[in-house]
C-alpha positions in Angstrom: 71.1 7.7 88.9 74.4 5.3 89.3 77.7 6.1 87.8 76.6 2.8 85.2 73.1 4.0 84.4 74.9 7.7 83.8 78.0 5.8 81.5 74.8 3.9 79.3 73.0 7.4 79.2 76.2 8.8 77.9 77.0 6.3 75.2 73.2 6.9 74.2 73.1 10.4 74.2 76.3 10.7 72.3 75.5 8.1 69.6 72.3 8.9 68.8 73.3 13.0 69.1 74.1 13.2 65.9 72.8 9.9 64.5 69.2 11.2 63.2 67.3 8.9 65.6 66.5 12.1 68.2 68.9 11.9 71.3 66.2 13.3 73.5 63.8 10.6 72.4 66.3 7.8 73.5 67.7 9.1 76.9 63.7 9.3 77.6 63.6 5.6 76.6 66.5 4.0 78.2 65.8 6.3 81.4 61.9 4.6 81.4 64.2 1.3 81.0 66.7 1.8 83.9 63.2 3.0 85.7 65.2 6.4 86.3 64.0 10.1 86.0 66.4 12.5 84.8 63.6 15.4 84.7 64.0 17.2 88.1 67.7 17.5 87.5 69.0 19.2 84.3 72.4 18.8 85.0 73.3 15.2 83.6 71.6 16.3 80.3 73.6 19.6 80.7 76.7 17.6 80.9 76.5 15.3 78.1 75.5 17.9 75.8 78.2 19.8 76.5 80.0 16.5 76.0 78.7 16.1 72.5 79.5 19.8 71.7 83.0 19.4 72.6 83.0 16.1 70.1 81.7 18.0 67.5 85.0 20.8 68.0 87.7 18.3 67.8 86.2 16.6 64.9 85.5 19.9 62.9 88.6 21.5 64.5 90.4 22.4 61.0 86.8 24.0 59.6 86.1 26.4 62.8 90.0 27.6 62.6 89.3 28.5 59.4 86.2 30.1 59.7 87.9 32.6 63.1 91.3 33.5 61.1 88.8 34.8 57.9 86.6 36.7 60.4 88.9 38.6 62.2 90.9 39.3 58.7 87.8 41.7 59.8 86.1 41.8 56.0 83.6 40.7 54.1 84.7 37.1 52.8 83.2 33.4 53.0 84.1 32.5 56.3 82.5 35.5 57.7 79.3 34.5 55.4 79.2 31.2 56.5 79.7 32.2 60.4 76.4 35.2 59.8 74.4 32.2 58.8 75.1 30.6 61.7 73.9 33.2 63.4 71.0 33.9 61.2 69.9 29.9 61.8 70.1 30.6 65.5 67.5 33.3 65.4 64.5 30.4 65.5 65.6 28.3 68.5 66.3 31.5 70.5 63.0 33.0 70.4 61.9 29.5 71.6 64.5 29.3 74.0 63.5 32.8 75.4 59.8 32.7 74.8 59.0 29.1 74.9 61.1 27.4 77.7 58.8 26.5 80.3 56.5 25.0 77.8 58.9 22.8 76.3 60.2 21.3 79.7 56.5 20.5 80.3 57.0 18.7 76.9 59.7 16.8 77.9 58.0 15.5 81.7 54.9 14.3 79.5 55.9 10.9 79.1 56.8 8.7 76.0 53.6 9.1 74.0 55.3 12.8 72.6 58.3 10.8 72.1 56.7 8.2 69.8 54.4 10.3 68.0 58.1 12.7 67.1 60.3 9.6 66.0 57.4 8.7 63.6 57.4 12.3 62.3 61.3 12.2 62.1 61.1 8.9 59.9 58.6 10.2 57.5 61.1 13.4 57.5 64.3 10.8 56.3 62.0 9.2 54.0 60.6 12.4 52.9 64.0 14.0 51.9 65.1 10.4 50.4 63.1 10.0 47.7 62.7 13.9 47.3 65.3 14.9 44.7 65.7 18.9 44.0 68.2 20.6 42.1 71.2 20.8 43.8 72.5 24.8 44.9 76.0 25.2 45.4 75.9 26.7 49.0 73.7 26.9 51.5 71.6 30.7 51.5 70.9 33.0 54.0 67.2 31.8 53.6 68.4 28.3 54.0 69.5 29.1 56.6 67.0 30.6 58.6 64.8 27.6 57.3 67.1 25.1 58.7 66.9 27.0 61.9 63.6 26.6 62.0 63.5 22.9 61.8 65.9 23.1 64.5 63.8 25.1 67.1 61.2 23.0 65.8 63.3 19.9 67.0 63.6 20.7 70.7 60.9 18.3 71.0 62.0 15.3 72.4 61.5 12.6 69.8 61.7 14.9 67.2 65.7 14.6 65.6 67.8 17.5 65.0 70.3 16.8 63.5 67.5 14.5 61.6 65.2 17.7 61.6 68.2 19.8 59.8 70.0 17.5 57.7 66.4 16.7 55.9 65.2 20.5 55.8 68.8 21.5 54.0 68.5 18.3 51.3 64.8 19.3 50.8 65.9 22.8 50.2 68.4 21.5 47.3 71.9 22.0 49.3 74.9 19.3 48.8 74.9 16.9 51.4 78.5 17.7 52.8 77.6 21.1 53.7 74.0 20.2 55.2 75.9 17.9 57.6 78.8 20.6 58.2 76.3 23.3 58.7 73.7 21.1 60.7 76.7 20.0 62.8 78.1 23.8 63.8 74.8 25.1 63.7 74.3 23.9 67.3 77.6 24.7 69.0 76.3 28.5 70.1 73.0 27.1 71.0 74.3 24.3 73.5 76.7 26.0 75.1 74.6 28.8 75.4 72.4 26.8 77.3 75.0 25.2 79.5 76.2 28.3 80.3 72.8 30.2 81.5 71.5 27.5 83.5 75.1 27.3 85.3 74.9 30.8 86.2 71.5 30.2 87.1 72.0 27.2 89.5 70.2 25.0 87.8 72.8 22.4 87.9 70.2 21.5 91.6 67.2 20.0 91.3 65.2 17.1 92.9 67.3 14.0 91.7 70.0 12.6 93.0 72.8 12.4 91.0 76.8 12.2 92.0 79.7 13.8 90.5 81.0 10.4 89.3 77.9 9.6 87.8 78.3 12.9 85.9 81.7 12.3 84.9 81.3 8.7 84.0 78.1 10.4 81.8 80.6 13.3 80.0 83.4 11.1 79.6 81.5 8.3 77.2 79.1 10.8 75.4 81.9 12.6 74.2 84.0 9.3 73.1 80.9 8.2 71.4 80.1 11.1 70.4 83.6 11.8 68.4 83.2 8.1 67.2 78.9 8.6 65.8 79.8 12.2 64.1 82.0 10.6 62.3 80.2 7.6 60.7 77.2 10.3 60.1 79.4 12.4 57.8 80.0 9.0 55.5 76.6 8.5 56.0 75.4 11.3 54.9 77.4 11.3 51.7 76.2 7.9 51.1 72.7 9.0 50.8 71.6 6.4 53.3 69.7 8.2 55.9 66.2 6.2 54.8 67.6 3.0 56.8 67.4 5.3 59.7 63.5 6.1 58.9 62.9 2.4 59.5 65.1 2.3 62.9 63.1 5.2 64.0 60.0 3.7 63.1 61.0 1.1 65.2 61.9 3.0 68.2 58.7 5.3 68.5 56.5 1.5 68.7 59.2 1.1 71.4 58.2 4.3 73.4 54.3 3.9 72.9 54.7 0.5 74.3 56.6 1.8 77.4 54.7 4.3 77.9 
């Protein structure tokens, strides 16, 4: 992989991060397009994800402030409710993480026919929690959240959106859609960087493709502009209500895969 294949990648990955269009699905794609194979080497997904995490800190900067300075006031409050469902939501994709790893990297080198088959899924999800109206809580549960955790460790498949997968689960479950996308959004900091870490104490940042450190760069650098620059317009979008258009677009997209495959 080149230093321009990696800076596409990178706009792709950070874009469609937290657009629900799956970001896994499309680096899959456009790596099938560039004729590239970024399977034997986890480090440039490593990199931009970390990218994408880092977006997601500076745009909800103000909130995670908040939610530290009323956790160490070291009682029981809201920000310390809101950061133990956090947690509680983690519980799903770290039993898969721990239990389920190997399988789902055999997932991800099985071609685009998973892929396809997930964005279809994902669209009837958006369309699913469109036209699906419940009553309306007025925040998000501790039930909720381990739900929404759930659809998350469900979402490691690649095709499959998370932030799609989350945002949909949360509406279905009757929460506002301003604190879906907040909570979807945070939820994943712990997880990622989780990851990122482990596998760079684990040397797993070596594998069998070839991949520079300016093709790394030039991969972190424009995930996380794009990514600053998509996690914003999905917060309007989100309030909007228009997450169906994105059914159709991921329609699109799985024909796309199963005719690349």
């Amino acid at each position: 992989m080149n230093w321009l294949e990696a800076l596409v990648l990178g706009i792709v990955q950070g874009i469609t991060e937290f657009l629900p269009v799956s970001s896994s699905g499309h680096l899959q794609i456009g790596a099938a397009l560039f004729n590239t194979n970024t399977d034997g080497n986890m480090s440039f997904a490593i990199a931009v994800h970390a990218a994408t995490v880092l977006s997601t800190v500076v745009v909800f900067w103000h909130v995670i402030v908040k939610l530290f300075a009323g956790l160490f006031k070291f009682k029981w409050n809201d920000e310390t409710a809101y950061i133990v469902k956090i947690a509680v939501s983690m519980i799903p994709v770290a039993i898969v993480g721990i239990f389920f790893k190997d399988a789902i990297k055999t997932v991800f080198g099985s071609g685009l026919v998973i892929v396809g088959i997930c964005l279809f899924v994902t669209a009837i999800l958006l369309i699913f929690s469109y036209y699906f109206k419940p009553r309306t809580k007025n925040s998000i549960s501790f039930r909720d959240s381990f739900i929404i955790g759930i659809a998350q460790a469900i979402a490691v498949l690649p095709g499959l959106s998370r932030s799609g997968s989350t945002i949909a689960t949360g509406l279905l479950l009757g929460n506002k859609k301003e604190d879906v996308a907040q909570f979807s959004f945070l939820m994943v900091l712990v997880p990622v960087m989780g990851e990122a870490l482990l596998d760079l104490i684990g040397g797993n940042f070596t594998g069998n493709v070839s991949i520079s450190g300016t093709a790394l760069i030039a991969g972190f650098l424009s995930a996380f502009v794009s990514g600053l620059f998509a996690c914003k317009v999905m917060l309007n979008i989100v309030r909007r209500g228009k997450l169906v258009w994105f059914a159709v677009y991921c329609a699109i997209a799985a024909i796309a895969a199963l005719a690349l495959r």
